[in-house]
Structure formats: structure tokens, C-alpha cells
KEKE-3310 file (N, C-alpha, C; in steps of 0.2 Angstrom, whole numbers, plus 5000, padded with zeros to 4 digits):
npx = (5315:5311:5323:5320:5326:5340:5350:5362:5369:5378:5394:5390:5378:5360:5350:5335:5318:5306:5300:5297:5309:5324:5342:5362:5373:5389:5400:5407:5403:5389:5395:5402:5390:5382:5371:5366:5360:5352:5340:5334:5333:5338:5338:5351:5360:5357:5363:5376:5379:5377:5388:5398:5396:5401:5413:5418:5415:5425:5436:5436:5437:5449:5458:5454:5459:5473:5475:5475:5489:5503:5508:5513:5515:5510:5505:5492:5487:5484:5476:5465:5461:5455:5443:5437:5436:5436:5448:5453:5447:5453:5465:5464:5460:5471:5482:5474:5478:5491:5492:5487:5497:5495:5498:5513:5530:5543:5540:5535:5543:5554:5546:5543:5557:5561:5551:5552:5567:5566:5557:5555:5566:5572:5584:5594:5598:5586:5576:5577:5575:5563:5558:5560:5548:5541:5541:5548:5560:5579:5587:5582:5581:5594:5597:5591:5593:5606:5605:5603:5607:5622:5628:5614:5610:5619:5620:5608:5611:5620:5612:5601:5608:5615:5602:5598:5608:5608:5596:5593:5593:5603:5620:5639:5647:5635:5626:5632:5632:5617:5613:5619:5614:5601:5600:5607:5594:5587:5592:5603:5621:5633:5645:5649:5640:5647:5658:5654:5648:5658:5663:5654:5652:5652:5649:5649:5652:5644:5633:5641:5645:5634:5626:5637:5638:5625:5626:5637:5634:5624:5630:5640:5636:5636:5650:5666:5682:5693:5685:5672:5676:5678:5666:5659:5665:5660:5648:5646:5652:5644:5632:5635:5646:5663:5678:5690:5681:5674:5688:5691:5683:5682:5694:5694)
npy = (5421:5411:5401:5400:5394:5393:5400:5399:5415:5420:5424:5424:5420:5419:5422:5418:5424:5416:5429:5435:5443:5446:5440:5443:5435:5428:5411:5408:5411:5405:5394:5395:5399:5388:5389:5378:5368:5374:5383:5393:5411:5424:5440:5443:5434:5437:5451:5448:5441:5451:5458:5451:5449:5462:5461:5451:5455:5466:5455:5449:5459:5463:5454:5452:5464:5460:5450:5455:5460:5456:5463:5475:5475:5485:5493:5485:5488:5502:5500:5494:5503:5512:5507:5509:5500:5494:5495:5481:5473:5474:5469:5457:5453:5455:5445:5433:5435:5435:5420:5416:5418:5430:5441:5445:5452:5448:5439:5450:5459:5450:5448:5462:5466:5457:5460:5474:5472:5467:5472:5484:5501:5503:5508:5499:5507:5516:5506:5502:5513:5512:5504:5507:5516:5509:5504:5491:5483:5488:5478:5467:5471:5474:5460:5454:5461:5460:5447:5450:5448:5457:5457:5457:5470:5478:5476:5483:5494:5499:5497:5507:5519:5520:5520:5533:5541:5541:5545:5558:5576:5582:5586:5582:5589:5592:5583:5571:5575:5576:5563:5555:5563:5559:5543:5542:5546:5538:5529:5522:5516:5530:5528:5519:5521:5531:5525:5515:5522:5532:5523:5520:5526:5540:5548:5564:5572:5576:5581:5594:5599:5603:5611:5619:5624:5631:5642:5650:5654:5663:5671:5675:5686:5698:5699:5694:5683:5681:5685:5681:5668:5666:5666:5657:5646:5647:5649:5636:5628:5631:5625:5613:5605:5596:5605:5600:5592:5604:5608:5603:5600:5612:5614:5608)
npz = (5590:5575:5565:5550:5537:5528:5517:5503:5497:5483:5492:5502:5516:5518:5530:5534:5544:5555:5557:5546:5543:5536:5535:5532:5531:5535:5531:5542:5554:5554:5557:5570:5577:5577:5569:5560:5568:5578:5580:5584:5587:5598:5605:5611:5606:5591:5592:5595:5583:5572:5576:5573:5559:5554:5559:5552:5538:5535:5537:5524:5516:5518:5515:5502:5499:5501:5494:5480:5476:5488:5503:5515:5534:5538:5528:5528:5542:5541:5530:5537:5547:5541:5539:5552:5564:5578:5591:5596:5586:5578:5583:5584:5568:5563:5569:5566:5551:5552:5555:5547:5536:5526:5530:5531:5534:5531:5516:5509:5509:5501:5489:5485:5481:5470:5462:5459:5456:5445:5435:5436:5433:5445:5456:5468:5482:5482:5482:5495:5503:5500:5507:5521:5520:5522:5533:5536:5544:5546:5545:5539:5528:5521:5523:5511:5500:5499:5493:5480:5463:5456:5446:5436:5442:5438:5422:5421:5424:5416:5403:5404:5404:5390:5384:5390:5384:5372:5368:5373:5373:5375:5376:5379:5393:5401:5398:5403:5417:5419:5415:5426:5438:5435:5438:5449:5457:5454:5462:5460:5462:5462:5461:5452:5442:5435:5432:5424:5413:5409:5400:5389:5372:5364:5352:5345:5335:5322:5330:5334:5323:5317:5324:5326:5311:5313:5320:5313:5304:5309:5317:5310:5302:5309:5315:5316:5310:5323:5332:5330:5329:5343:5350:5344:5352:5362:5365:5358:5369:5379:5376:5380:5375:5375:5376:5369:5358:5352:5347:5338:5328:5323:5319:5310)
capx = (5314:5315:5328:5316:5329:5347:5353:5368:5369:5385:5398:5387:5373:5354:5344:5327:5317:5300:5294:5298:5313:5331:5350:5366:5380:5395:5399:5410:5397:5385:5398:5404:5386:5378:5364:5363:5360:5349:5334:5331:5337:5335:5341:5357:5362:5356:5368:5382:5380:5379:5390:5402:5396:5405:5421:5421:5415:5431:5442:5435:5439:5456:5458:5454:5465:5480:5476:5478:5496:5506:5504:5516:5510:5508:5500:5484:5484:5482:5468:5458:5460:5453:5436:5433:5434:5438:5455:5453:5446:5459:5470:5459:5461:5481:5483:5471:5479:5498:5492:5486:5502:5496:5502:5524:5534:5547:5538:5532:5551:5557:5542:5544:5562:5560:5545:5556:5571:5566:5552:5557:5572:5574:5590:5595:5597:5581:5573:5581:5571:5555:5555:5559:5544:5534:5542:5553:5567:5585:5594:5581:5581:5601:5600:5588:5596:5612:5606:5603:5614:5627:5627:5610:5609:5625:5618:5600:5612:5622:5605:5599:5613:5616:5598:5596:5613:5603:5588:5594:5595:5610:5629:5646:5646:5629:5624:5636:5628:5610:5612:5622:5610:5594:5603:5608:5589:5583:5592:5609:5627:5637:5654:5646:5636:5653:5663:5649:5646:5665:5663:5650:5656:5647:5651:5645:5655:5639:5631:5644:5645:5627:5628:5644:5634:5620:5630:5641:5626:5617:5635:5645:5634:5639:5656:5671:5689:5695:5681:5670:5677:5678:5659:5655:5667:5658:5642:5645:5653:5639:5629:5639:5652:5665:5684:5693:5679:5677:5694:5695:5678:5684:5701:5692)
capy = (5421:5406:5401:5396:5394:5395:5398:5401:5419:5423:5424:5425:5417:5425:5418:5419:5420:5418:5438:5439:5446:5442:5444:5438:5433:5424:5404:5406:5413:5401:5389:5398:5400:5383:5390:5374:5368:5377:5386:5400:5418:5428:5448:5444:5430:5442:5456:5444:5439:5458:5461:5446:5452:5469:5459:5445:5461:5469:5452:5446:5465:5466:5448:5454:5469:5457:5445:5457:5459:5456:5469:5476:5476:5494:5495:5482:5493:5509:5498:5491:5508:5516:5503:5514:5496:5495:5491:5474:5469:5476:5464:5450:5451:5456:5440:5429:5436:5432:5415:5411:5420:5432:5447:5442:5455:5443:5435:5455:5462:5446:5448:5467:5466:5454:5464:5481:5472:5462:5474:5491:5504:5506:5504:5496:5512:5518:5500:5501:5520:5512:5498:5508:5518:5503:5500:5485:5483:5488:5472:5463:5473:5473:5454:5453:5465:5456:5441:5454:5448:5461:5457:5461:5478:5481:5477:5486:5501:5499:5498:5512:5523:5520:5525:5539:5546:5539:5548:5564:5581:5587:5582:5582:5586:5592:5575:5568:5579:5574:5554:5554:5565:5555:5536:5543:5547:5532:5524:5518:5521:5536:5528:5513:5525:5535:5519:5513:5530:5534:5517:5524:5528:5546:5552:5570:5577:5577:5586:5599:5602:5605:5618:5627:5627:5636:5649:5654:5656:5666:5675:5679:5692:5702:5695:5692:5681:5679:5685:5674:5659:5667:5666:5651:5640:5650:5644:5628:5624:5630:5619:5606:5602:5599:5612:5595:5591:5609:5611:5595:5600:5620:5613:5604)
capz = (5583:5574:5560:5544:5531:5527:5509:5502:5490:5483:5496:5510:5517:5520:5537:5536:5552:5556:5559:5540:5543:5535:5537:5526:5538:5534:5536:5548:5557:5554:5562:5575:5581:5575:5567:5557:5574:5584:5576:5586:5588:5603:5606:5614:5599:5587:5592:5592:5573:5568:5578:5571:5554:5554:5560:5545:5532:5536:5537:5518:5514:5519:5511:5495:5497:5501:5487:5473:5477:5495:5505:5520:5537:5538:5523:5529:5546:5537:5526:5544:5551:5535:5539:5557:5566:5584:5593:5597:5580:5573:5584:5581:5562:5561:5572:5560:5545:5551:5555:5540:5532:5524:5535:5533:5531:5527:5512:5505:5507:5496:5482:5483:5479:5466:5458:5457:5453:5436:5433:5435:5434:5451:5460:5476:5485:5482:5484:5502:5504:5500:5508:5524:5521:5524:5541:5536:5548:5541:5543:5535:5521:5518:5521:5506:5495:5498:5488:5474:5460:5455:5437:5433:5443:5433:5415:5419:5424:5409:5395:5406:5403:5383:5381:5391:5381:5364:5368:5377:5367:5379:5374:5384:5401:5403:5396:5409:5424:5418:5416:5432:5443:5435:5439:5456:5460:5452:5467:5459:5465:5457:5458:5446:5438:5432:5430:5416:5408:5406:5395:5384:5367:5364:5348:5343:5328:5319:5331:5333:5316:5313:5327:5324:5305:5314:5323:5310:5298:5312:5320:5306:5299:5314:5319:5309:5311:5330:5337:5326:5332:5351:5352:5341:5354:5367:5362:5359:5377:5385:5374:5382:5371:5377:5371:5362:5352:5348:5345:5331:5324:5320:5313:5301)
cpx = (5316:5317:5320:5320:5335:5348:5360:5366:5375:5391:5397:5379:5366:5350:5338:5324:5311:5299:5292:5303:5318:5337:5353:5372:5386:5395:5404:5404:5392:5388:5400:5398:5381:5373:5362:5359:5354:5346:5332:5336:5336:5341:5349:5362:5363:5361:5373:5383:5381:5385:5399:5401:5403:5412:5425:5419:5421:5437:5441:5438:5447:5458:5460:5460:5472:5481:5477:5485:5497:5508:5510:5510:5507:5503:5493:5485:5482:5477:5463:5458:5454:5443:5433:5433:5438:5445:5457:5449:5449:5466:5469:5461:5468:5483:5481:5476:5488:5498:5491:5492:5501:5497:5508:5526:5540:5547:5538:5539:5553:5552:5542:5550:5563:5555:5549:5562:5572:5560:5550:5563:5575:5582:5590:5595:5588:5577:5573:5576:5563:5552:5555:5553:5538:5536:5547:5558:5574:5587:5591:5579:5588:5602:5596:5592:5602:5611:5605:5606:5617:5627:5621:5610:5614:5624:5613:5604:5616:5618:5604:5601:5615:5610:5596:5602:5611:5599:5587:5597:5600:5617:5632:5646:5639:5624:5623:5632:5621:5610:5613:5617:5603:5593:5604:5599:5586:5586:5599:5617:5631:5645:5652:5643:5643:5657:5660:5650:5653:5666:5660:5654:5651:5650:5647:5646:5648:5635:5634:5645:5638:5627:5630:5641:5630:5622:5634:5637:5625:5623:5639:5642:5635:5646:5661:5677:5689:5686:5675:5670:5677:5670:5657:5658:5663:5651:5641:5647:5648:5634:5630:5644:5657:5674:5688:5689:5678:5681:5693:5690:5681:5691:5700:5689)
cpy = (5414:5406:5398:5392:5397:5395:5402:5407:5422:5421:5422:5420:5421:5418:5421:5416:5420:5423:5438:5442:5442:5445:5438:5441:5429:5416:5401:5408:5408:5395:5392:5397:5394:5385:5384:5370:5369:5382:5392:5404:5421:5435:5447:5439:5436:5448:5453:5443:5445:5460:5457:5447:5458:5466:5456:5452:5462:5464:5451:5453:5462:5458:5448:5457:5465:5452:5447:5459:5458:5465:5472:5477:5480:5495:5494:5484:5499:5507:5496:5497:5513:5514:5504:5506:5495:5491:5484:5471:5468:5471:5458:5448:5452:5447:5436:5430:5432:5424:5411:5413:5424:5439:5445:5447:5452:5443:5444:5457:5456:5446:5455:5470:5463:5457:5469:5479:5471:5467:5481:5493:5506:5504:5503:5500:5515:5513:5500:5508:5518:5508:5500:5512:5512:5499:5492:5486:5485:5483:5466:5465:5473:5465:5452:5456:5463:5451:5444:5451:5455:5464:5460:5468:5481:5483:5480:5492:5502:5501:5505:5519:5523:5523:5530:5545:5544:5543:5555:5569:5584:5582:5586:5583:5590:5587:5572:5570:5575:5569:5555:5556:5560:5548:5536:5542:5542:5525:5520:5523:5524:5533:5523:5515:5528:5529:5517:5519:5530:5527:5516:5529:5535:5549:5559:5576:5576:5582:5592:5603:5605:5612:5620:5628:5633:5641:5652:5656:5662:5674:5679:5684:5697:5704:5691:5686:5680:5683:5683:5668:5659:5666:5661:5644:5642:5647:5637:5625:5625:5627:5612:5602:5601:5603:5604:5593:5595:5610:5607:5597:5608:5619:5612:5607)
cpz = (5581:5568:5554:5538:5531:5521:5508:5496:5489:5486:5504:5510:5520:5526:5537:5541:5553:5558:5551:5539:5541:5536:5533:5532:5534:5537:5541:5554:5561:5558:5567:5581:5583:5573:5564:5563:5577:5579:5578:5588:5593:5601:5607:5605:5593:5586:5592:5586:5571:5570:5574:5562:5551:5554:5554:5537:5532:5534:5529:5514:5513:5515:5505:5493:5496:5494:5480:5473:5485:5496:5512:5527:5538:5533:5526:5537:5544:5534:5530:5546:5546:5536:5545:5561:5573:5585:5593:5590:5577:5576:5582:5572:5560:5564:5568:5553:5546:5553:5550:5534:5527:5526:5537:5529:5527:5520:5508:5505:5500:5488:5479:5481:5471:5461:5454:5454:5445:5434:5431:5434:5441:5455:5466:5481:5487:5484:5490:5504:5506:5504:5518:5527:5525:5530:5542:5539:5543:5539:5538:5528:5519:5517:5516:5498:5492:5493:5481:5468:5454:5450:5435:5435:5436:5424:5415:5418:5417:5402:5397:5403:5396:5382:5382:5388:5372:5364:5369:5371:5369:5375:5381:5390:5403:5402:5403:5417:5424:5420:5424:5436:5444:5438:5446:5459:5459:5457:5467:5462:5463:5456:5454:5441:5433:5429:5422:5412:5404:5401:5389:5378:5363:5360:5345:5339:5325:5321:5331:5326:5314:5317:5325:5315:5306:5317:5318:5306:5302:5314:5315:5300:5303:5316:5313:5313:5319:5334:5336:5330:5339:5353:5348:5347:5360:5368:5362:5365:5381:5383:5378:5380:5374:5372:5365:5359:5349:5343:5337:5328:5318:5316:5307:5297)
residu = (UNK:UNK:UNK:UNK:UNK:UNK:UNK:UNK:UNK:UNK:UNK:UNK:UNK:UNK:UNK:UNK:UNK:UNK:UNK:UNK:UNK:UNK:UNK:UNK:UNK:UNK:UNK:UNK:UNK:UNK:UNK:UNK:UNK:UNK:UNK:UNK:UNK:UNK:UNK:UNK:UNK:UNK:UNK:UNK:UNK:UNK:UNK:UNK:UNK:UNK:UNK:UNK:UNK:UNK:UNK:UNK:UNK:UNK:UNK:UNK:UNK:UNK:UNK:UNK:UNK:UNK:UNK:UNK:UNK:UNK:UNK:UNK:UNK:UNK:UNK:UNK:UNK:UNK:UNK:UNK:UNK:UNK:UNK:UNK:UNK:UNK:UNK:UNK:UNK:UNK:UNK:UNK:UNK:UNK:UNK:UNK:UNK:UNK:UNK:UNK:UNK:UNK:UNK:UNK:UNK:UNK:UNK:UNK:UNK:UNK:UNK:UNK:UNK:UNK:UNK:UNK:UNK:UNK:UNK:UNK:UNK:UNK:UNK:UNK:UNK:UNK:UNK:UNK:UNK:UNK:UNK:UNK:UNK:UNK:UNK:UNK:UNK:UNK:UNK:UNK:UNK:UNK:UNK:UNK:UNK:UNK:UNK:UNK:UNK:UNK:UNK:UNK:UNK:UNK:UNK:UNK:UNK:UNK:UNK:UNK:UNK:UNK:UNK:UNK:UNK:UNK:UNK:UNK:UNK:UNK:UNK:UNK:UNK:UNK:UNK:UNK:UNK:UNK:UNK:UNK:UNK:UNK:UNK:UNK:UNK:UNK:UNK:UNK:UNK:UNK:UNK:UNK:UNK:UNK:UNK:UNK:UNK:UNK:UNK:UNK:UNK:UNK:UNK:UNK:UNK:UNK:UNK:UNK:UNK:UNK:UNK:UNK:UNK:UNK:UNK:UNK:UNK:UNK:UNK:UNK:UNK:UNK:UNK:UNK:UNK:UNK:UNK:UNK:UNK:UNK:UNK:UNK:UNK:UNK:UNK:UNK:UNK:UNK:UNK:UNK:UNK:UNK:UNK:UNK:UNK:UNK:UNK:UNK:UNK:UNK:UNK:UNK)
# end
């Protein structure tokens, strides 16, 4: 068959061939194969190009996929595997890809750290969990982590912490258990976490009193004198209060 016409459409290019028939290929293709060149197609050519077709689909794919964010290796194996394309493709385009640098674990550890550290809550701990999901080596995740700096984790876990004791409808040491478990699982370390918290100024005479209002109201229609105030302090600790600010609210 012979070549009639190359055009460019889009992305790709369309070959029209003397039967009447046409095909859109790629311009690596077209150079790989010389079509500008050399005018005519036979059966054997023919299955080459489709068959170099299907390889560059897949590479401009995965391309794509990488260039809306960096990508770990695993991931862009898991996304070639996903496109059914044979073993030796599949080396073929991993290979291409880390030459042209966009397959570095290196480069995705150092962006994917930097993303979650300035952009999320997440802590270092955690950070380190997710990054082994994605097959990153240990040590080049510690040696990244390491350049972390100390100050900001310290001031995210700090903001963290005022607002989830701002926000939260729990008081005293239910409060304390709550932050602390939520901070732990968000990937931060509990003796930093305790250290900061205990520095929190956590005032909750307002609330205890509104309380001990609604219980004595509710209690001492039943419940008189000592055994009154036996179940309103009883109440209010498993509220989460804790017994010295009881003590100082009920004196007053």
C-alpha cells in the first residue's frame, strides 16, 4: 500500500493509503519508521506500527497520569498493569520513563513530603506509614524526614491542639484522652503531644457550672443535702470534669 498523505490531527497523526484506508499513529512512529521517507506499507510494516501504536497509547497515557501530580513507582506499575500491556512493554516504558525522570522515587518522596507537610495535618509518623505503602525504602524515608524542620511540625501540633480543645464538646480528662488519641493517629508523637497539651490553658468553670445548674435542677427533686452533691460530683466526673475543679465550682 501506498502512503498518500500524512496530516497532523490533534496529538496524533492520520496515514492515508492508497486502498482508502487510514490509521492515526504517533510521531514517534512516524520517525522511528520513516514514513516521511518511504511511501509504502506492506503487511509486516503494517503490524509493526499497530503494534507500536498500542505501546506509545499507553506511554502518553501513563505520561499524562504522571504529569498531573508525581507519581511513585508502584503507583505507575499498578497504572501499566491496569492497561493489560505485555511484560516487556511494561519494561520498555518504566525504563523510558526513568530516563526521562519521570519515574524517581527520590524526587516523589521529597514532593510527597513537602505536599503533606505544608499542606495537610498529618504527622511524621504517619507520613513515614504512607510512604512505605508506596514501597519507598526506609532509609530514604528517614533521610528525608530528617531535613523536616522541628519548629514547624511543633507549631502545626500546637494550632492543632488549641483547636481541637476549642472545638471539642468533651472537657477534662476525656478531652485530654480524645486530643491525644486523635494527634497520635494523625501520625504525631504522644510525648510532644502531652508536652504541648499540658501547656494549654483549658478553662471550664463556665462549663461546670452550667452543668452542675442542670443537674441540681433535674437531681434535687429526688435528692437532698449529701447525697445531692454525691451524685451531682458523680456526674459531673464522668462528664469528664475533673474532682478539683468540681471541688472549687461546688464551694462557690
Amino acid at each position: 500500500m501506498k502512503i498518500e498523505k500524512i496530516k497532523k490531527t490533534g496529538k496524533k497523526y492520520k496515514i492515508l493509503l492508497s486502498d482508502g484506508s487510514e490509521m492515526k499513529t504517533y510521531d514517534d512512529v512516524i520517525l522511528n519508521y520513516g514514513l516521511l521517507y518511504h511511501k509504502t506499507i506492506d503487511i509486516d510494516l503494517l503490524n509493526k506500527i499497530n503494534n507500536d501504536n498500542n505501546y506509545y497509547e499507553i506511554y502518553y497515557k501513563t505520561v499524562n497520569y504522571i504529569t498531573k501530580r508525581l507519581r511513585s513507582e508502584k503507583e505507575i506499575n499498578e497504572y501499566i498493569d491496569k492497561n493489560k500491556v505485555t511484560e516487556k512493554d511494561k519494561e520498555k516504558l518504566i525504563k523510558k520513563l526513568k530516563e526521562i525522570n519521570l519515574v524517581n522515587d527520590v524526587n516523589f518522596t521529597r514532593a510527597y513530603i513537602a505536599d503533606k507537610v505544608n499542606l495537610s495535618n498529618v504527622g511524621l509518623d504517619k507520613l513515614r506509614s504512607e510512604l512505605l505503602n508506596h514501597n519507598i525504602p526506609s532509609d530514604l524515608i528517614d533521610s528525608e524526614l530528617a531535613k523536616v524542620d522541628t519548629d514547624l511540625i511543633k507549631e502545626k501540633l500546637k494550632k492543632l491542639i488549641n483547636k481541637k480543645v476549642k472545638n471539642s464538646k468533651y472537657t477534662g480528662y476525656k478531652l485530654k484522652f480524645k486530643v491525644v488519641n486523635e494527634l497520635i493517629n494523625l501520625g504525631y508523637d504522644k510525648d510532644q503531644i502531652l508536652e504541648l497539651y499540658d501547656n494549654v490553658s483549658v478553662d471550664n468553670t463556665e462549663n461546670i457550672k452550667n452543668e452542675y445548674n442542670k443537674l441540681y435542677k433535674k437531681l434535687s427533686v429526688k435528692y437532698k443535702d449529701k447525697e445531692l452533691e454525691r451524685r451531682i460530683k458523680t456526674k459531673l466526673y464522668n462528664r469528664g470534669f475533673s474532682i478539683d475543679e468540681i471541688s472549687k465550682v461546688m464551694e462557690n
